[in-house]
C-alpha positions as CSV (number, residue, x, y, z in Angstrom):
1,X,105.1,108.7,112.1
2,X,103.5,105.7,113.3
3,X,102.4,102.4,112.1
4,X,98.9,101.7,111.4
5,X,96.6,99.0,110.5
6,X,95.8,100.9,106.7
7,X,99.5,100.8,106.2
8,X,100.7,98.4,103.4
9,X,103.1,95.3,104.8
10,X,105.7,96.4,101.4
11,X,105.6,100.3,102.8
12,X,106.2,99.3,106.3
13,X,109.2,96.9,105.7
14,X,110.9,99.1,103.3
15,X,110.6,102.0,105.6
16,X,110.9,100.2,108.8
17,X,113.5,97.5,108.2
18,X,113.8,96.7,112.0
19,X,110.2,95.6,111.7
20,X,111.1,92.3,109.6
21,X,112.0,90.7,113.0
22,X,108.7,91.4,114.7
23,X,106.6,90.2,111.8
24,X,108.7,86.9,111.8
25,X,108.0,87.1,115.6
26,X,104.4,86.8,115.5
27,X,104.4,84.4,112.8
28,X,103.7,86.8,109.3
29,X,106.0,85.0,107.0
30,X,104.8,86.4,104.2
31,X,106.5,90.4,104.6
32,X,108.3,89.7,101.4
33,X,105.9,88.2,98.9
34,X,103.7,90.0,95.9
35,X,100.7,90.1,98.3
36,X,102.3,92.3,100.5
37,X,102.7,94.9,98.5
38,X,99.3,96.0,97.9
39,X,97.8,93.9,101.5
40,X,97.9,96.6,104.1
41,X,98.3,95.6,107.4
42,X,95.0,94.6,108.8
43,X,94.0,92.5,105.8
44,X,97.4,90.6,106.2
45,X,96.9,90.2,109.9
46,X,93.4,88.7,109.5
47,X,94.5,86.1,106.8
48,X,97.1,85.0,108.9
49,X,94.8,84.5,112.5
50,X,97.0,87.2,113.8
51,X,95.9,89.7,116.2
52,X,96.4,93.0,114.3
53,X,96.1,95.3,117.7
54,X,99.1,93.4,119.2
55,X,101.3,93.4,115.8
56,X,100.4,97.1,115.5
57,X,101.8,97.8,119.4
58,X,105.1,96.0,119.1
59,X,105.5,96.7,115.3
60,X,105.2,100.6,117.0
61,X,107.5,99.5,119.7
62,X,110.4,98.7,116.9
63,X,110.6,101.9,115.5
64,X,110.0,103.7,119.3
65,X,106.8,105.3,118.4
66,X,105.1,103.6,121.9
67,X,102.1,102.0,122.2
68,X,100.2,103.3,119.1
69,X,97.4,100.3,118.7
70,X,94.8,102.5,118.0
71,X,95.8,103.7,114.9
């Protein structure tokens, strides 16, 4: 399964653990408060200035899924 932008932050941590470091990475500090929970991906991204596309690719990357960007 691949990560995608619709994906809530909460579901992808919890899931993908290994992911933590690449949200630190492009500077989403955030991955453990109450917002993330219910935020999905995209909306997280955006409120942050942070390209969505690229965090999608390398969150992808992390769990060995490729470049899956599109999603």
């Amino acid at each position: 399964m691949a990560i995608t932008k619709e994906m809530p932050i909460g579901e992808i941590v919890q899931t993908y653990p290994q992911t933590v470091k690449v949200f630190l990475s492009h500077g989403l500090m955030c991955i453990g408060c109450a917002a993330a929970r219910f935020e999905n991906l995209a909306q997280g991204a955006t409120a942050h200035g942070i390209d969505v596309d690229e965090l999608v690719k390398d969150l992808n990357a992390a769990i060995g899924n490729g470049d899956q960007s599109q999603n």
